[in-house]
N, C-alpha and C positions, 0 to 999 in steps of 0.2 A: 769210689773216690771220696776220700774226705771232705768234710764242709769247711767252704774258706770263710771262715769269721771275720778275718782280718780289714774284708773288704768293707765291711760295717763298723769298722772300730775308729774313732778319732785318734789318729798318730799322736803318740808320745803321752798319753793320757795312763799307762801302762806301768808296772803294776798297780792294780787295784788295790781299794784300802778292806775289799773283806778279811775277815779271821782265814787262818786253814781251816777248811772243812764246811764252811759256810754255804749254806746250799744254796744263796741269792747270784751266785756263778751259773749254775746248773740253770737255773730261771733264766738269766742277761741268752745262754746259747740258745736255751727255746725260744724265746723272744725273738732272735734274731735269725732263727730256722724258720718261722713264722711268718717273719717279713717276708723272707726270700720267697717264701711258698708261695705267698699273696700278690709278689712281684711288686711290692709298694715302692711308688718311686721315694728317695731320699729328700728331695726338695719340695715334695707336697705332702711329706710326714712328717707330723712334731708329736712328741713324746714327753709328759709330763711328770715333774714327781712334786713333794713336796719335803719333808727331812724326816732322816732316818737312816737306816745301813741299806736297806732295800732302795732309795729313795737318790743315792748316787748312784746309779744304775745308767740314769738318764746321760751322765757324764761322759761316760767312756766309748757314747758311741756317735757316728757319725749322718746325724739327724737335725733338723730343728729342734733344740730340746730347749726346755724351761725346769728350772731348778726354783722351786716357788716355797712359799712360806710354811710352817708346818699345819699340816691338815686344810690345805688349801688348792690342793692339786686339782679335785674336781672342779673346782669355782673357776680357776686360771683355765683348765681346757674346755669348758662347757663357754667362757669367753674367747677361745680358739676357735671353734666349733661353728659359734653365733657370728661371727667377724666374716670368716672364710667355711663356710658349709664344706664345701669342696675337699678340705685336707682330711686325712688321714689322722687321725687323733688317739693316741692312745697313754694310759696314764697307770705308773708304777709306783708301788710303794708298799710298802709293810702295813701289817695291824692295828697298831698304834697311831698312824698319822689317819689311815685309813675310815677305820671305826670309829676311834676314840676322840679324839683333837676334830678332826674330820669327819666327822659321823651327820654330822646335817647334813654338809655340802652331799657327801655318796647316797645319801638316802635321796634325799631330792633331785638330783641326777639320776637315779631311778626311776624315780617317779613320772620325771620330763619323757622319758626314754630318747634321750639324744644320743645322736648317735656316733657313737666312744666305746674304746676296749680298755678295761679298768681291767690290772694286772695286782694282783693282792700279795704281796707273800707273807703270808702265815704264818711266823716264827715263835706265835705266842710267848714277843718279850718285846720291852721294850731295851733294843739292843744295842742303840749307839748312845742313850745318852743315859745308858748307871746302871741297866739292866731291871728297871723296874714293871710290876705286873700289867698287861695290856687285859682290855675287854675277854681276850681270846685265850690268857692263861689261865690252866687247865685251874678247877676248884681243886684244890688240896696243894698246889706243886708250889715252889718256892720261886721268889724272886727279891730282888735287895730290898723291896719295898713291904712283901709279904714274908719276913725270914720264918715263919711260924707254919707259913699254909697260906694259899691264898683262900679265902672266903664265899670271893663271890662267886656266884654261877657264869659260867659262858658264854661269850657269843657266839651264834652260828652264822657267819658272815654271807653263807651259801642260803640260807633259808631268809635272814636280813635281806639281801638283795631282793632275791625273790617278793618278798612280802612288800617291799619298798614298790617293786613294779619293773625293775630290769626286766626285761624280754627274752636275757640269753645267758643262762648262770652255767657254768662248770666247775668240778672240780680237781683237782689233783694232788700227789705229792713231789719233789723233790726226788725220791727213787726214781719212779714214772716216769724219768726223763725224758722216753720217745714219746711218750702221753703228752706232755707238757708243750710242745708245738702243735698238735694236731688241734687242742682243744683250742689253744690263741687263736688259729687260724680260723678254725670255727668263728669266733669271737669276731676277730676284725671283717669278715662277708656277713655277719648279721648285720642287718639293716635294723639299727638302735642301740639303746645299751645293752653292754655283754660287758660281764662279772668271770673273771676266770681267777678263783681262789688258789693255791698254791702253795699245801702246807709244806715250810722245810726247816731244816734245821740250824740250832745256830747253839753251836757246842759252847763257845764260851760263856755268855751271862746266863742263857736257859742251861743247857747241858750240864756243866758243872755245878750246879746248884741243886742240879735234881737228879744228881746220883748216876749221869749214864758214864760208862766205862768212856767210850769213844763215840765217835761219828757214826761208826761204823753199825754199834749199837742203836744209836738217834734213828738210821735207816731202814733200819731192821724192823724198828716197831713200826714205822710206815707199811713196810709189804705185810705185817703180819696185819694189819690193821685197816689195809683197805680193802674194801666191796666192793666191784665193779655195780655200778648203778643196774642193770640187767638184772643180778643176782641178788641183788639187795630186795628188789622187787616181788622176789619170793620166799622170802626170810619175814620170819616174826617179827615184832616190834621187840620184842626181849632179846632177842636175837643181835639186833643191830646194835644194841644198848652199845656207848664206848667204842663203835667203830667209826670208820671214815667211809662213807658213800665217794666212789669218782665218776668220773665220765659227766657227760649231760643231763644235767636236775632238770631244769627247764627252759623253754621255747618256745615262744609262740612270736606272732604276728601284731602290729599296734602302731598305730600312726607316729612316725618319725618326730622328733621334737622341733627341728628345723625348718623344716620343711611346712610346719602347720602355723609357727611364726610367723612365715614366708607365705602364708594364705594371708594371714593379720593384715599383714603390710600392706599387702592387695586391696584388701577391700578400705583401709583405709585411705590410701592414694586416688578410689574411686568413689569415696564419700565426695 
């Protein structure tokens, strides 16, 4: 039987403002395959972004949602979070807002390890506002802002988490569709921060600049290019050079950020 999306969707919010081919659709179904799996009620979930193409995401569907400032998303849900412990928290948005603009706030939200499912999509571009280079575009590949090459070295948003202090990183592609809810779901039953990366494509500002025929192309290098995490694990370091690691990086266990507040408060109401 098919999955009713519909039940998740905010009436009349329809058609969407993405590109054809943009793979931040593929993401909004896992996401919301995700929910249903977790059984989140609607009125104790709020879902965050901040701006971007990924970052209207929060729009279209039928949740508490916050449409916040750019690179501001973790700050606004880590203030959800801290308010009402209790809710269901989770926070969307692309590279750019994410890492870049926003890169204190996700790191230090890390760090805290509160407890939030930070949804990444990795388009390495910055897509809605001129198509300029993010942290996450590739060294060499174009964008309006690098027409020549870009320069800089990469960010690895998966290994960033990580090193920041997240508790629960995954990663995936856009192909990997039936991947791309199992890993959320993961994500939202971890008790703390959970990073679920999600590289896809976005044919317009990135694709076209960089040479790929279609979409279809853009996807293609995804399955040729990803490593399940198991396999990676027995592969050389030369080996992995220029690939994509998916599935579960890491996991572990770490006192909840809320919750250790919520000792604070205690002991000071018994001073």
């Amino acid at each position: 039987m098919a999955f009713d999306y519909e039940k998740y969707l905010r009436p009349g919010k329809l058609p969407h403002i993405w590109c054809p081919g943009c793979g931040h659709g593929i993401i909004l179904k896992g996401l919301l395959r995700a929910i249903d799996t977790c059984e989140l009620d609607k009125d104790n979930t709020a879902i965050v972004s901040g701006i971007g193409c990924a970052s209207r995401l929060p729009g279209y569907v039928d949740f508490n949602t916050l449409h916040t400032a750019h690179g501001r998303a973790a700050a606004f849900a880590t203030g959800i979070k801290m308010a009402k412990p209790e809710m269901n928290v989770l926070v969307v948005g692309g590279d750019g807002d994410g890492v870049a603009i926003g890169g204190n706030h996700f790191i230090h939200a890390c760090r805290r390890n509160i407890d939030m499912t930070y949804v990444i999509c990795n388009n390495f571009i910055y897509g809605m506002t001129g198509g300029q280079f993010s942290p996450c575009t590739p060294t060499g590949d174009r964008a309006s802002t690098t027409p020549y090459g870009n320069p800089d070295p990469v960010f690895d948003i998966s290994k960033l988490a990580i090193g920041a202090g997240a508790t629960f990183v995954a990663r995936t592609t856009s192909f990997h569709a039936t991947q791309i809810d199992k890993l959320i779901a993961e994500g939202i039953r971890h008790k703390g921060m959970a990073v679920i990366e999600v590289l896809d494509d976005c044919p317009t500002t990135y694709g076209r600049r960089n040479k790929f025929r279609s979409v279809v192309d853009m996807m293609k290098r995804f399955k040729e290019l990803a490593v399940p995490v198991a396999k990676a694990a027995t592969m050389a370091k030369e080996d992995l050079e220029g690939k994509i690691v998916t599935g579960i990086l890491h996991r572990e266990e770490r006192p909840e950020y809320c919750e250790q507040y919520a000792e604070v408060v205690k002991r000071a109401q018994n001073l």
